[in-house]
N, CA, C and O of each residue as an XYZ file, in Angstrom:
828
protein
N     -26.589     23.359     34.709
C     -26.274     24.619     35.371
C     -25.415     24.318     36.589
O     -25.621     23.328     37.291
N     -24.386     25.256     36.838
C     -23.983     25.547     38.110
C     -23.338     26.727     38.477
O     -22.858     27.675     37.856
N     -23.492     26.319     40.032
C     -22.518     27.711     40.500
C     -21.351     27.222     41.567
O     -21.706     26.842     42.682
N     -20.285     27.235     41.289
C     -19.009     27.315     41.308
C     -18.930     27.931     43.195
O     -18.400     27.328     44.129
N     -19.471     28.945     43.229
C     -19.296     29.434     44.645
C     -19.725     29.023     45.778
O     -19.360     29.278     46.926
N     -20.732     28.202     45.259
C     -21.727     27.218     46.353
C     -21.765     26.081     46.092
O     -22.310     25.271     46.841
N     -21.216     25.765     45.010
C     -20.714     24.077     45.130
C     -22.600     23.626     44.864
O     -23.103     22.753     45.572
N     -23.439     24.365     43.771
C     -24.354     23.608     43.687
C     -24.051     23.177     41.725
O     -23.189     23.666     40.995
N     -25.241     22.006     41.328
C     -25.096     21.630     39.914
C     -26.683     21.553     40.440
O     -27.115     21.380     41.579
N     -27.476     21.773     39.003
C     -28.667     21.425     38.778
C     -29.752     21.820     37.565
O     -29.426     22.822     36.929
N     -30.821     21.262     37.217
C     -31.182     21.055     35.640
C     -32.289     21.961     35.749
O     -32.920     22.354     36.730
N     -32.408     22.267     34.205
C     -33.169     22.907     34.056
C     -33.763     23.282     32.849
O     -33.220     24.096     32.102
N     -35.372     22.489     32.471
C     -35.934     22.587     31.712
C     -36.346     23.856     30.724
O     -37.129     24.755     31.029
N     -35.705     23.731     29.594
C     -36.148     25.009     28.762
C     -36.716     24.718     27.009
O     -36.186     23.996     26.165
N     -38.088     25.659     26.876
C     -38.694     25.882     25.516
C     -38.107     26.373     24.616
O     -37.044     26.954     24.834
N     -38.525     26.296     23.610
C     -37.693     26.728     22.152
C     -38.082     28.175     22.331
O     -39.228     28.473     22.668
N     -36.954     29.266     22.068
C     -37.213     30.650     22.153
C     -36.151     31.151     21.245
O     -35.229     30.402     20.923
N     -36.232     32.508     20.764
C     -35.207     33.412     19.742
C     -34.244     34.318     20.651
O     -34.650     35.006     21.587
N     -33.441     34.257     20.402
C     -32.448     35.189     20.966
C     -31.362     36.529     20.334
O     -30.469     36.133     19.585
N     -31.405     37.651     20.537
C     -31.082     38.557     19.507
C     -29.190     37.998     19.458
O     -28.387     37.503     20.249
N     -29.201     38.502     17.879
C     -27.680     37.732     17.693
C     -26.744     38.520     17.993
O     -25.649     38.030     17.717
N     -26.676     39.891     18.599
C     -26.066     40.727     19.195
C     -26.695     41.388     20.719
O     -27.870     41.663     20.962
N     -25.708     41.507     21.466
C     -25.944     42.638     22.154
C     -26.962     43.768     21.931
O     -27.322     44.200     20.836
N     -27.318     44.128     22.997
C     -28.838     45.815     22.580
C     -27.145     46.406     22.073
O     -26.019     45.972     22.317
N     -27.603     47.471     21.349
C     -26.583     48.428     20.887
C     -26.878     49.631     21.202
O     -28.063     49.749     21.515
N     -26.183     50.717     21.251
C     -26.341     52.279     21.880
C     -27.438     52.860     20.683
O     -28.365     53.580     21.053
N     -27.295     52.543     19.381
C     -27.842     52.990     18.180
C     -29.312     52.651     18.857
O     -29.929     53.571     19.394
N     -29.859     51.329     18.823
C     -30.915     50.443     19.090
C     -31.314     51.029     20.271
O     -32.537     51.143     20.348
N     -30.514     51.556     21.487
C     -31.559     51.761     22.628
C     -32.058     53.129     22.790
O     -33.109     53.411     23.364
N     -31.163     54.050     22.198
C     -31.361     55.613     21.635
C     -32.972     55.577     21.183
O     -34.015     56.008     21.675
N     -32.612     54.836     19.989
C     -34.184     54.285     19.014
C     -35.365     54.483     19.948
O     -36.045     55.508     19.910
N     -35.635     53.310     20.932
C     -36.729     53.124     21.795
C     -36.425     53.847     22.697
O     -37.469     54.418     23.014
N     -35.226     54.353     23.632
C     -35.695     54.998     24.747
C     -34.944     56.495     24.266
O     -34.578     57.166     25.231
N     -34.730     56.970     23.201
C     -34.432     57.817     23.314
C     -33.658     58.413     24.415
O     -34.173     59.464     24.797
N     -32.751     58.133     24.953
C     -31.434     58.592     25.573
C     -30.398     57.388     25.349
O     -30.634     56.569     24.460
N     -29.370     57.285     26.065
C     -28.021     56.748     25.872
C     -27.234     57.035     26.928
O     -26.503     58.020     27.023
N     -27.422     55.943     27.939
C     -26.596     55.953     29.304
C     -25.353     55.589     29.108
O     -24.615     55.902     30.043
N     -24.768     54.956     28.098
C     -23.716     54.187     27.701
C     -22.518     55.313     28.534
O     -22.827     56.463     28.846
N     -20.826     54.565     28.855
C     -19.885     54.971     29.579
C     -19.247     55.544     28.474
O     -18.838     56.699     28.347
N     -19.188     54.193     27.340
C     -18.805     54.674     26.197
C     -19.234     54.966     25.057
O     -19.446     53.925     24.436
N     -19.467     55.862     24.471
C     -20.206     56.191     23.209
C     -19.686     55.941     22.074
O     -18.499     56.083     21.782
N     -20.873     55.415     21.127
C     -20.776     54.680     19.784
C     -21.646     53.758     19.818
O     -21.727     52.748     20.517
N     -22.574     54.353     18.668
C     -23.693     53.488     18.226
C     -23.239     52.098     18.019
O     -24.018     51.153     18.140
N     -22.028     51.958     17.717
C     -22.545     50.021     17.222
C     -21.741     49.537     18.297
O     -21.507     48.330     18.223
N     -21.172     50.234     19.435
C     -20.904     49.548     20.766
C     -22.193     49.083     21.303
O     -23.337     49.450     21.037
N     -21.714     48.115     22.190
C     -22.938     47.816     23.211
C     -23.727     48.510     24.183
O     -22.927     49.321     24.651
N     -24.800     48.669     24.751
C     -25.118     49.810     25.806
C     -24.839     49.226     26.751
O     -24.996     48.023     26.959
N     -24.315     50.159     27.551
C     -23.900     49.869     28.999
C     -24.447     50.814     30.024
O     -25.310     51.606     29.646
N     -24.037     50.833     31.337
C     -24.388     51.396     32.253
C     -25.975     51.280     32.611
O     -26.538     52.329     32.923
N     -26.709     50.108     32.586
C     -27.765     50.081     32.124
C     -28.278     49.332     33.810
O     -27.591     48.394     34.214
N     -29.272     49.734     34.535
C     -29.152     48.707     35.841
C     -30.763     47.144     34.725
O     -31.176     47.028     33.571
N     -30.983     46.504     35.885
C     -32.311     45.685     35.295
C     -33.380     45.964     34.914
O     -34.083     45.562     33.988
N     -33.535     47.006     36.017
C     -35.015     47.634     35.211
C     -34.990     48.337     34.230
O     -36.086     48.425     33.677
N     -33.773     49.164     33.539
C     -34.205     49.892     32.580
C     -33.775     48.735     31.425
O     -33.998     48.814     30.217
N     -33.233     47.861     32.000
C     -33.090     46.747     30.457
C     -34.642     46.084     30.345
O     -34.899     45.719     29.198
N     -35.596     45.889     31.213
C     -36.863     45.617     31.452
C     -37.536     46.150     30.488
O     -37.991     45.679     29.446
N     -37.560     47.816     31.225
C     -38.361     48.654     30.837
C     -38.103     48.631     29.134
O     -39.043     48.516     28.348
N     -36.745     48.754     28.723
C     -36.246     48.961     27.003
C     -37.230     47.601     26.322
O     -37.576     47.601     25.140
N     -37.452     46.912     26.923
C     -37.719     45.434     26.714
C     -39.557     45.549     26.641
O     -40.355     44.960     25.912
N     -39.726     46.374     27.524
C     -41.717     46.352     27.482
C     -41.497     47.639     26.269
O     -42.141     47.535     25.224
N     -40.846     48.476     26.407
C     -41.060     49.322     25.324
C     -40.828     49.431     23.543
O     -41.282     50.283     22.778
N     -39.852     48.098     23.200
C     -39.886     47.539     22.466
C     -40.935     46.870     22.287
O     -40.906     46.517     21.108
N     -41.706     46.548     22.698
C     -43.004     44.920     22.562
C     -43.653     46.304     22.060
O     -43.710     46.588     20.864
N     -44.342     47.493     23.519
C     -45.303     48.512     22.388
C     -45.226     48.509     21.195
O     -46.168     48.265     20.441
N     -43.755     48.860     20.763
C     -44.072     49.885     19.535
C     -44.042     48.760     17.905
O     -44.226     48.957     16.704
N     -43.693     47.566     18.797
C     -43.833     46.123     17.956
C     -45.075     45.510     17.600
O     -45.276     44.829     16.594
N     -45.754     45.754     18.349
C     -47.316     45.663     18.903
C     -47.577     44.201     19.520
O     -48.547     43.452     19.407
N     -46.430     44.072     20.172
C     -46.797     42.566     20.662
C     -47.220     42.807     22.301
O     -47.536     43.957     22.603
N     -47.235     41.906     23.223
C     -48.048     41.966     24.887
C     -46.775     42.243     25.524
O     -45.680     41.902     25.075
N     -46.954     42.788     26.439
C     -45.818     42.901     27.464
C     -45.248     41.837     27.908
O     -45.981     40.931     27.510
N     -44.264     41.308     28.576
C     -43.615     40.651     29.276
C     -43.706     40.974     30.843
O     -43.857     40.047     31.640
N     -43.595     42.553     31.352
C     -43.226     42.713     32.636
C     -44.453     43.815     32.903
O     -44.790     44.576     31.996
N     -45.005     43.841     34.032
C     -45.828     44.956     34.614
C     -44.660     45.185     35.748
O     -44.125     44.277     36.385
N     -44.435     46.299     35.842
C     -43.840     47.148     36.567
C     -44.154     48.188     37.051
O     -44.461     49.197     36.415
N     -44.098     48.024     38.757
C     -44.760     48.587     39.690
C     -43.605     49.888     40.567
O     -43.061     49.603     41.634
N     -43.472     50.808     40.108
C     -42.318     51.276     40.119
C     -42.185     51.956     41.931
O     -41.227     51.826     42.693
N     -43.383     52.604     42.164
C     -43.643     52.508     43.724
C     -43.128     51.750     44.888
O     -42.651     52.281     45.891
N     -43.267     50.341     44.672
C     -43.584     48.950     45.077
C     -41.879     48.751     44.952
O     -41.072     48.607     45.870
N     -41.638     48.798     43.466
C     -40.182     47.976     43.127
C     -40.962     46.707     42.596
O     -40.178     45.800     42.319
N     -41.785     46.512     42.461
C     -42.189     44.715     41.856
C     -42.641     44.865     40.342
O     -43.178     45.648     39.558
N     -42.117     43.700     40.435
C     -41.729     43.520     39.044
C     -42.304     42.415     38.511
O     -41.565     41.538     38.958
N     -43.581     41.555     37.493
C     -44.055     40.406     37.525
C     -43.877     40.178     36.339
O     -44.113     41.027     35.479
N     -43.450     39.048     36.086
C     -42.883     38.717     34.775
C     -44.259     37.447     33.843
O     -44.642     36.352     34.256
N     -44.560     37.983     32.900
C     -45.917     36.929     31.949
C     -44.676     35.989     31.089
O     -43.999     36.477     30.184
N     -44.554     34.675     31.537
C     -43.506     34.075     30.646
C     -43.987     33.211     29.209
O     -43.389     32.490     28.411
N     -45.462     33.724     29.356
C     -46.453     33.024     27.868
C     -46.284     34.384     27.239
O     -46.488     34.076     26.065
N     -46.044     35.714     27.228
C     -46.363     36.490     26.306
C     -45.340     36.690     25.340
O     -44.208     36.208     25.289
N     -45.998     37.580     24.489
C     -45.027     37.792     22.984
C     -44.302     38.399     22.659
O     -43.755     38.275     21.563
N     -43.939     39.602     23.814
C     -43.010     40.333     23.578
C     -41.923     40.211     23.813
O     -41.535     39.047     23.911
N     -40.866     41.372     24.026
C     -39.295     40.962     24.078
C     -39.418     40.830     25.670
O     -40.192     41.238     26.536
N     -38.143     39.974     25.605
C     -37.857     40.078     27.507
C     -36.505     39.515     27.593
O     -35.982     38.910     26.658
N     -35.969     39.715     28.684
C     -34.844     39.373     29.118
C     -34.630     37.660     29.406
O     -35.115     37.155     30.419
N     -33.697     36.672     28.202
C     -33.106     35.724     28.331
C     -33.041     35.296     29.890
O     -32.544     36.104     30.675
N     -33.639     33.764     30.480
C     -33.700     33.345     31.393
C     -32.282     32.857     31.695
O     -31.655     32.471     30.708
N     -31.816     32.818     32.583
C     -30.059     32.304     32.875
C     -30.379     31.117     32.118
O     -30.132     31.302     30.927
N     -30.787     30.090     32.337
C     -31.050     28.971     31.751
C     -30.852     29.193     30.220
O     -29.823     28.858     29.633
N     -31.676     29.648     29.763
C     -31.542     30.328     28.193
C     -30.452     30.623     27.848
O     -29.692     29.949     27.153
N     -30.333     31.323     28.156
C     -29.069     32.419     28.326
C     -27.626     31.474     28.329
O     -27.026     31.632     27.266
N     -26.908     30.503     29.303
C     -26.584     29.241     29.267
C     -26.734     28.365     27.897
O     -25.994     28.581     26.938
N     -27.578     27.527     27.878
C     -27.647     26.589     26.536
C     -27.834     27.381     25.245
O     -27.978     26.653     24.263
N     -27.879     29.126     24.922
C     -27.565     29.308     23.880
C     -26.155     29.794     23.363
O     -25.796     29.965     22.198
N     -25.148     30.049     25.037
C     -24.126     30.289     24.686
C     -23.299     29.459     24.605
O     -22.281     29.705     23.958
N     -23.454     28.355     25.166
C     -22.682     27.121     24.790
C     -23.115     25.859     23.894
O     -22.799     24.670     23.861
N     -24.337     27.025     22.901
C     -24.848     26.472     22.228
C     -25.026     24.956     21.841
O     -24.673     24.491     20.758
N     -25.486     24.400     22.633
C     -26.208     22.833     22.863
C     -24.743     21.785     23.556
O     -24.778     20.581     23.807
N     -23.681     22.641     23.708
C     -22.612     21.651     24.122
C     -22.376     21.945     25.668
O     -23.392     22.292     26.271
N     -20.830     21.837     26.639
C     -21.477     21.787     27.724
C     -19.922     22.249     28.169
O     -19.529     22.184     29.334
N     -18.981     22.796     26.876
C     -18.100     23.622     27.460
C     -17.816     25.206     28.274
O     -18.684     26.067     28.132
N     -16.947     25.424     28.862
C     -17.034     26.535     29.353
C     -16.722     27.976     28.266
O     -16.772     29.154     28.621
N     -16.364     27.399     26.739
C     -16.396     28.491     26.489
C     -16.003     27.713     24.760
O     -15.207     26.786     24.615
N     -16.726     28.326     23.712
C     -17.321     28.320     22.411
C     -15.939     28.431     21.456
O     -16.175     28.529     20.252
N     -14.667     28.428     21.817
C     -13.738     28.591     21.311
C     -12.651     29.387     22.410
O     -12.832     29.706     23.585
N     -11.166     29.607     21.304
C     -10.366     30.105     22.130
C     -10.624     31.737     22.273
O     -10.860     32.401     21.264
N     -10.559     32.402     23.718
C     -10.742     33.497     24.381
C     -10.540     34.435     23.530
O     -11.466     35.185     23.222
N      -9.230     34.576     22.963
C      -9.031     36.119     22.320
C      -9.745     35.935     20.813
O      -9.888     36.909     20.074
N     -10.078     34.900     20.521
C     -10.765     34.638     19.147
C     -12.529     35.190     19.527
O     -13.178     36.104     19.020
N     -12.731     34.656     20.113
C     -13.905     35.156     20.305
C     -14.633     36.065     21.528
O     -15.860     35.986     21.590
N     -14.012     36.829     22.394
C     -14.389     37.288     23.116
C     -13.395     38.997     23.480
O     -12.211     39.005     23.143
N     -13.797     39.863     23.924
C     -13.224     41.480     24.707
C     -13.300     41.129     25.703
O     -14.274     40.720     26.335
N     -11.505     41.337     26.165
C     -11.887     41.401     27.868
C     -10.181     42.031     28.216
O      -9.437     42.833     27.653
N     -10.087     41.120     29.515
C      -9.151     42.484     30.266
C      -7.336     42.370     29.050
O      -6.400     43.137     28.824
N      -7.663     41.187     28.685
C      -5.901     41.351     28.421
C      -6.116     41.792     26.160
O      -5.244     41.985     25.312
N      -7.835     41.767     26.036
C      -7.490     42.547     24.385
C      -8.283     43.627     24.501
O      -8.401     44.119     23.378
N      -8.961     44.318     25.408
C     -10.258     44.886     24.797
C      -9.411     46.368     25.067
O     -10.147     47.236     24.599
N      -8.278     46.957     25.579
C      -7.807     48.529     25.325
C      -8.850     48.827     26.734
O      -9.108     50.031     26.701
N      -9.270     48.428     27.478
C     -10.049     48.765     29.271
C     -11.368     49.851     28.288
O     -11.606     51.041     28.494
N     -12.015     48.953     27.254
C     -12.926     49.204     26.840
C     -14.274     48.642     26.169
O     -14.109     47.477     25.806
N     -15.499     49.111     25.915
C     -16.327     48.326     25.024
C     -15.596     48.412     23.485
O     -14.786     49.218     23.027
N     -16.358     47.023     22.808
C     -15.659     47.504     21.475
C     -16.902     46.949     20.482
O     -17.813     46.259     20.939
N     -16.823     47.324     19.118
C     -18.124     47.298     18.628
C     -18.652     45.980     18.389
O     -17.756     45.152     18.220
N     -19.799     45.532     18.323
C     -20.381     44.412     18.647
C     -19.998     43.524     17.102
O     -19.893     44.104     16.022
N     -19.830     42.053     17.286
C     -19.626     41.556     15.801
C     -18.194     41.401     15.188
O     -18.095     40.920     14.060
N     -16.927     41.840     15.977
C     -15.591     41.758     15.440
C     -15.084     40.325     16.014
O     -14.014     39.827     15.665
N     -16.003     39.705     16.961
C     -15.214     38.451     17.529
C     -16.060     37.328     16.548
O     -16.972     37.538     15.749
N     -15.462     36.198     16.892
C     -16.168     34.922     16.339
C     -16.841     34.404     16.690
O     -16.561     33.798     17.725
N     -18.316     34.232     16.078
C     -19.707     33.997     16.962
C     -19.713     32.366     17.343
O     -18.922     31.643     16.737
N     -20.483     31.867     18.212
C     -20.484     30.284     18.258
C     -21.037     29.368     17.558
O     -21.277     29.751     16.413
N     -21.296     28.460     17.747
C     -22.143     27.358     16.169
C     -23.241     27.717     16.387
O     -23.906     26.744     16.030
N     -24.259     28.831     16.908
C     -25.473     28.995     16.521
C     -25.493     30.403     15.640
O     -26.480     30.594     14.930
N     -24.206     31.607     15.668
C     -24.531     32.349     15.329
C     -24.513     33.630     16.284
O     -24.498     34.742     15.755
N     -24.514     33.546     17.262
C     -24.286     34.555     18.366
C     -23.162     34.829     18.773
O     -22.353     34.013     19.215
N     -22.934     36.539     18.613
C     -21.865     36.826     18.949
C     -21.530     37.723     20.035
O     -22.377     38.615     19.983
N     -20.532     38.006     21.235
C     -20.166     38.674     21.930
C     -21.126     37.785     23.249
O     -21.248     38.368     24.327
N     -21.623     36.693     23.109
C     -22.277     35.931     23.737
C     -20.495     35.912     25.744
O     -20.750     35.650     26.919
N     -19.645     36.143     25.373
C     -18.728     36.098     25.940
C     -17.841     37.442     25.950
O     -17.654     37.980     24.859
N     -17.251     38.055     27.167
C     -16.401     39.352     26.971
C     -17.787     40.286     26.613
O     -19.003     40.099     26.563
N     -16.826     41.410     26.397
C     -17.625     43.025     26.103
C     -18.257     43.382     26.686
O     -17.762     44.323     27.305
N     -19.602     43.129     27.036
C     -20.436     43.166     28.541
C     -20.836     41.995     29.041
O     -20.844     40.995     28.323
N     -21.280     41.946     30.524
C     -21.832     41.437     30.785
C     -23.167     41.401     30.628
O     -23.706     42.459     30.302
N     -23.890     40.364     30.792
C     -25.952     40.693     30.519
C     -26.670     40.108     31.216
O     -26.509     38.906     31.430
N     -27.508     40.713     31.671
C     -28.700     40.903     32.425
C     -29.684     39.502     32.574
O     -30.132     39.314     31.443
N     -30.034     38.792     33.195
C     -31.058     37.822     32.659
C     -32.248     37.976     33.782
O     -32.018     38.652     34.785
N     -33.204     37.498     33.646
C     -34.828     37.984     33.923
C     -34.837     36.951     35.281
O     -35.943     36.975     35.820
N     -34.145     36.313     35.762
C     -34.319     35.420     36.930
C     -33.349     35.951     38.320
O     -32.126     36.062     38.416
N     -34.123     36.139     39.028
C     -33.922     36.562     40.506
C     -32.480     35.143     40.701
O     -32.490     34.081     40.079
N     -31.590     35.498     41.535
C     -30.474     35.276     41.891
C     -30.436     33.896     43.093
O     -30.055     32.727     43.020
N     -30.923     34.578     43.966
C     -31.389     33.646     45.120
C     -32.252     34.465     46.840
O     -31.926     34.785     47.983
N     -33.269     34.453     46.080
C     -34.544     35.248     47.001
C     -34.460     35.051     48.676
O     -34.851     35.670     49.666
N     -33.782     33.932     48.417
C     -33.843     33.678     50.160
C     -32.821     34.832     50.685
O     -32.999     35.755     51.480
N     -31.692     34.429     49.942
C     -30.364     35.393     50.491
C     -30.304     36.328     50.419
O     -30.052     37.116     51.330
N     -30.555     36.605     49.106
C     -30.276     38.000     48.341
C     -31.512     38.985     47.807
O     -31.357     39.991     47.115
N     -32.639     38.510     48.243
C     -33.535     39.081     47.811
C     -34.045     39.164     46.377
O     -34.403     38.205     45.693
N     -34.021     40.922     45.888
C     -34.893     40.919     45.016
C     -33.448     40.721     43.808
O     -33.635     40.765     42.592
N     -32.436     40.565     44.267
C     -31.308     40.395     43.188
C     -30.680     39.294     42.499
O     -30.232     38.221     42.904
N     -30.800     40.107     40.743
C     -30.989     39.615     39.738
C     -29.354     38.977     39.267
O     -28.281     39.221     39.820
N     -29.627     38.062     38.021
C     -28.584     37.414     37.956
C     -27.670     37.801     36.126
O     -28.226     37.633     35.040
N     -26.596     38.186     36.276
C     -26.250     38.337     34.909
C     -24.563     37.702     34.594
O     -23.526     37.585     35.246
N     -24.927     37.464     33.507
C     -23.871     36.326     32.608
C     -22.809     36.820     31.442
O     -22.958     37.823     30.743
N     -21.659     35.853     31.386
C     -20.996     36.088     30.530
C     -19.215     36.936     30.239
O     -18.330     36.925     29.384
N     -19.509     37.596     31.600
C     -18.155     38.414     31.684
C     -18.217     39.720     31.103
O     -19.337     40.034     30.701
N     -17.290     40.579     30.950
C     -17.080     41.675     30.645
C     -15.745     42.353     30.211
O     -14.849     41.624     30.637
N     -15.213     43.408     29.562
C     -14.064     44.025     28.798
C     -12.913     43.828     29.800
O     -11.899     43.200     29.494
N     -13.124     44.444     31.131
C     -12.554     44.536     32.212
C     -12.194     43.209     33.449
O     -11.464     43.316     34.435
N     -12.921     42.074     33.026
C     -12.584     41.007     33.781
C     -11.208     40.198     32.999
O     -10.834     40.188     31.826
N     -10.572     39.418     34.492
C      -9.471     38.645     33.950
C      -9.942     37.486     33.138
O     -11.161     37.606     33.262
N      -9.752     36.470     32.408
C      -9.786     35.098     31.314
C     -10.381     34.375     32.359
O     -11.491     33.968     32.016
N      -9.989     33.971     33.811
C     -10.893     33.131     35.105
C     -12.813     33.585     34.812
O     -13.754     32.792     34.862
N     -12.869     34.982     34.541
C     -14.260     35.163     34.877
C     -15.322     35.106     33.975
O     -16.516     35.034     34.266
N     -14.547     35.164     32.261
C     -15.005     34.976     31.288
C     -15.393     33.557     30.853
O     -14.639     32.881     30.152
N     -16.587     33.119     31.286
C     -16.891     31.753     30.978
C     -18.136     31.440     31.248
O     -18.537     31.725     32.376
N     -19.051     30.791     30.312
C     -20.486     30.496     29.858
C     -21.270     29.790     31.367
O     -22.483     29.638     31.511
N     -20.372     29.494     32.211
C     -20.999     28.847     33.815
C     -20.454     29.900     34.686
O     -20.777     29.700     35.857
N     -19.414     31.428     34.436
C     -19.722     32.052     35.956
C     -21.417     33.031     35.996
O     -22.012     33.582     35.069
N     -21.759     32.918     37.404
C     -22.745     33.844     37.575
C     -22.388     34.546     38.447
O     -21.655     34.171     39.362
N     -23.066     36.237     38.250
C     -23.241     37.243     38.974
C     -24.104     37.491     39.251
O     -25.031     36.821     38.795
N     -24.481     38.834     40.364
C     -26.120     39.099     40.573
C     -25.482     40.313     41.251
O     -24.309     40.350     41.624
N     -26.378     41.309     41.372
C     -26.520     42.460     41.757
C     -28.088     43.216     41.590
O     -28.846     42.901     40.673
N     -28.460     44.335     42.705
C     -29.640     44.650     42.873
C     -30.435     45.420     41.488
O     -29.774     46.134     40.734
N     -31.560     45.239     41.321
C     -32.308     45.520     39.907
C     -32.349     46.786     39.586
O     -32.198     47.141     38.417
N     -32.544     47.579     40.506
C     -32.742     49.289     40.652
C     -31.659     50.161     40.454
O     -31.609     51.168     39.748
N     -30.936     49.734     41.051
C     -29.548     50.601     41.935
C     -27.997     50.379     40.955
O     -27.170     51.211     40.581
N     -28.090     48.520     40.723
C     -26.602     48.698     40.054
C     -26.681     49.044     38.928
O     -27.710     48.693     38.349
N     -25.665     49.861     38.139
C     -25.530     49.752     36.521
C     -23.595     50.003     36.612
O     -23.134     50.740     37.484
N     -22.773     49.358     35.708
C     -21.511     50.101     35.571
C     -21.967     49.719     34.015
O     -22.961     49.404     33.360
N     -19.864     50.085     33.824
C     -19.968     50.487     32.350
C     -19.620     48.823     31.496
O     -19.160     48.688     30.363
N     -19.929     47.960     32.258
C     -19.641     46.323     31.577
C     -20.390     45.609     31.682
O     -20.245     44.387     31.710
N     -21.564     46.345     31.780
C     -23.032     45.451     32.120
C     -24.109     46.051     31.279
O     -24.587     47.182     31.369
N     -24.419     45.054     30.411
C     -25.800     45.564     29.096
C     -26.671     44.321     29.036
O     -26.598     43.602     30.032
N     -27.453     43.944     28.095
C     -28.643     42.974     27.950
C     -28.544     42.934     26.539
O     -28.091     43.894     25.916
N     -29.108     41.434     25.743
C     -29.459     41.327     24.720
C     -31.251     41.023     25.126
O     -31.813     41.153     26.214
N     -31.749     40.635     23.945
C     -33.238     40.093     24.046
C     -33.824     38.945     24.166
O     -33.152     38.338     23.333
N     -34.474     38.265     24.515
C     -35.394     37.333     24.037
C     -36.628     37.535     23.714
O     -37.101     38.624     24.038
N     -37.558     36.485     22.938
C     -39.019     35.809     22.889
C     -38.938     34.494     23.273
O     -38.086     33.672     23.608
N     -40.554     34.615     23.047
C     -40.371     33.143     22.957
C     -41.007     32.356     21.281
O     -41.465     32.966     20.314
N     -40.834     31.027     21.424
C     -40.596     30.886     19.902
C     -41.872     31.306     19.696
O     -42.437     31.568     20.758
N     -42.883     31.553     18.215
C     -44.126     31.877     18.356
C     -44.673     29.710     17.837
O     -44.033     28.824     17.272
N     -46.094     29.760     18.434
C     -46.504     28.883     18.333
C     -47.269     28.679     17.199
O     -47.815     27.592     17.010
């Protein structure tokens, strides 16, 4: 891992876990939460406009109706948010995760060439586009790069920034510099959502 802006590098131990091979989709979050915040509409686009907690919340409400344990108790009063990282339900990909599955076990900045596999500012038309038209990486995951950015379940840097969360990958609207499997972002859990920022899923593997 690193971050580029602070000039830090550093490791980080991770378990075998599943990762959804697309993006949440507008179709898919309609499903469980019954509405559709998306900027742009179309079911097999990605959802967007989405801030952390409601990618959370889509995420405990999926596990219900799955019948698996929650991942997050959420204290909506409070703003706290406690994450169970043994349970069975869906949850939001750890940056770490999130990282070694998009550069799927190698240690480049990016899974192939840009316009082959990724939406962003110089192909995507200053839009989402439907999930699955680019070329996925050697595990199988696609849009892992471009189209939105996504959400991951690990606080940013608590000292500085508080309760703000960290998300990966780039987006439709960024230049080719920002699209790459090592930049990170972060913004507050509650408050931010635009229209280039969505979540895929995780578990963890079952034992």
């Amino acid at each position: 891992m690193r971050d580029d802006r602070i000039k830090k590098v550093w490791e980080v131990g991770i378990e075998s876990f599943h990762l959804s091979k697309f993006p949440i989709t507008q179709d898919l979050y309609k499903a469980v939460m019954n509405e559709n915040p998306a900027t742009f509409e179309g079911n097999n686009l990605p959802v967007e406009t989405v801030s952390w907690i409601e990618a959370v919340t889509f995420c405990n409400k999926l596990s219900e109706q799955m019948g698996r344990s929650l991942c997050y108790t959420i204290d909506l009063e409070t703003k706290e948010v406690a994450f169970d990282s043994d349970a069975n339900g869906f949850r939001l990909p750890t940056e770490a995760e999130w990282q070694y599955a998009c550069q799927a076990g190698e240690k480049n900045i990016r899974y192939g060439d840009l316009d082959a596999i990724a939406w962003y500012k110089g192909n995507s038309g200053n839009q989402t586009q439907e999930i699955g038209k680019k070329q996925p990486n050697e595990w199988g995951l696609y849009d892992m790069l471009g189209n939105v950015w996504e959400w991951c379940t690990d606080i940013y840097d608590e000292n500085v920034y508080g309760s703000y969360r960290v998300f990966r990958g780039g987006g439709w609207s960024d230049e080719e510099r920002s699209v790459m499997a090592t930049t990170r972002r972060r913004s507050h859990p509650f408050s931010f959502k635009i229209d280039d920022l969505g979540f895929r899923v995780a578990t963890n593997k079952m034992k």
